[in-house]
C-alpha positions in Angstrom: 0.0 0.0 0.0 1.8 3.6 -1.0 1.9 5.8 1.8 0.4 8.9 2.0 3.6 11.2 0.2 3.1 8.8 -2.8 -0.5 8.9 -2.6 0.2 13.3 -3.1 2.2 12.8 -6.2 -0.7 10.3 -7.8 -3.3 12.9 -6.9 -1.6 15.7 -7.8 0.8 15.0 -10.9 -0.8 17.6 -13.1 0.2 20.5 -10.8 2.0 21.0 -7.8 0.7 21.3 -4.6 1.1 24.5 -2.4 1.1 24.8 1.6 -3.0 25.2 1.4 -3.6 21.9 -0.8 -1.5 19.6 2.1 -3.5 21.0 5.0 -6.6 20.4 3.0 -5.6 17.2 1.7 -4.7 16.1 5.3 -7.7 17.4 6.6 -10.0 15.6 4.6 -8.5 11.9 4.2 -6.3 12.1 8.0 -8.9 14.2 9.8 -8.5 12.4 13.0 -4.8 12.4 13.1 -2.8 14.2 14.9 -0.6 16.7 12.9 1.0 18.8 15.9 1.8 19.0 19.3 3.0 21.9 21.2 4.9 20.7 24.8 5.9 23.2 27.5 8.1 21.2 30.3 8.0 24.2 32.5 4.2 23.7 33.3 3.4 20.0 32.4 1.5 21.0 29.5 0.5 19.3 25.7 -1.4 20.8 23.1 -2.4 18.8 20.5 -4.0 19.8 16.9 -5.7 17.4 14.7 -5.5 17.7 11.2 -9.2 19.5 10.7 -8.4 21.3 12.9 -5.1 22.6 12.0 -7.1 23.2 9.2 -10.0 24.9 10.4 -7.8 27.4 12.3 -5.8 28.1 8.9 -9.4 29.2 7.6 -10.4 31.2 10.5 -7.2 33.2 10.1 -7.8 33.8 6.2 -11.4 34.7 7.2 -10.3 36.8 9.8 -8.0 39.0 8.0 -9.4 39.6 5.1 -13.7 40.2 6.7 -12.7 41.7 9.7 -9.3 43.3 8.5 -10.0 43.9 4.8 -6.4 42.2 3.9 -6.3 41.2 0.6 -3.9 39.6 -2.0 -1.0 41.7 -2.3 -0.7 43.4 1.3 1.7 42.7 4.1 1.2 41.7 7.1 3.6 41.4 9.9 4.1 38.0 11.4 5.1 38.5 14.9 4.4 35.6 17.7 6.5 33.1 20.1 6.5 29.9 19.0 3.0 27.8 19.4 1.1 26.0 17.6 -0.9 29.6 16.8 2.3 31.0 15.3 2.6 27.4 12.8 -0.8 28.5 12.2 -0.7 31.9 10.5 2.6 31.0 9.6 0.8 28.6 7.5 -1.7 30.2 6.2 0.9 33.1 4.8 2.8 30.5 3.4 -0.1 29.1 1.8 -1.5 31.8 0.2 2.3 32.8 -1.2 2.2 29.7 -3.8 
């Protein structure tokens, strides 16, 4: 059985895939999988992120910036976080909507 990088290439031979298409790929056919996890030692915690909704939060971003912000293709945007699983997030989506 061809794992799931060889499964991308058969799907996707005509084009290649940008940063958006894997988080949508993923979220549709490994949903349920675990695609992140954010540890902090200090304080015992672990975050996880599914998939979806690594997914989902991409789309809440997008949504956010360009309804409630009015961003739109072109402008720039200052990416400025520590690093969590929010900052893979919107670091992400701007890579996504780069390619």
């Amino acid at each position: 059985m061809p794992g799931i990088i060889e499964m991308l290439r058969f799907k996707e031979r005509e084009k290649p895939m940008n940063y958006a298409k894997y988080a949508t790929f993923h979220a549709r056919h490994l949903r349920d999988k675990i695609c992140l996890i954010e540890r902090s030692p200090a304080t015992n915690e672990r975050r996880t992120l599914t998939w979806k909704q690594f997914n989902d939060e991409i789309n809440k971003v997008a949504n956010y910036l360009s309804k409630e912000l009015g961003i739109k293709d072109g402008d720039y945007v200052m990416h400025l976080q520590n690093n969590s699983l929010e900052w893979l997030i919107t670091l992400w989506f701007s890579l996504s909507r780069r390619t």
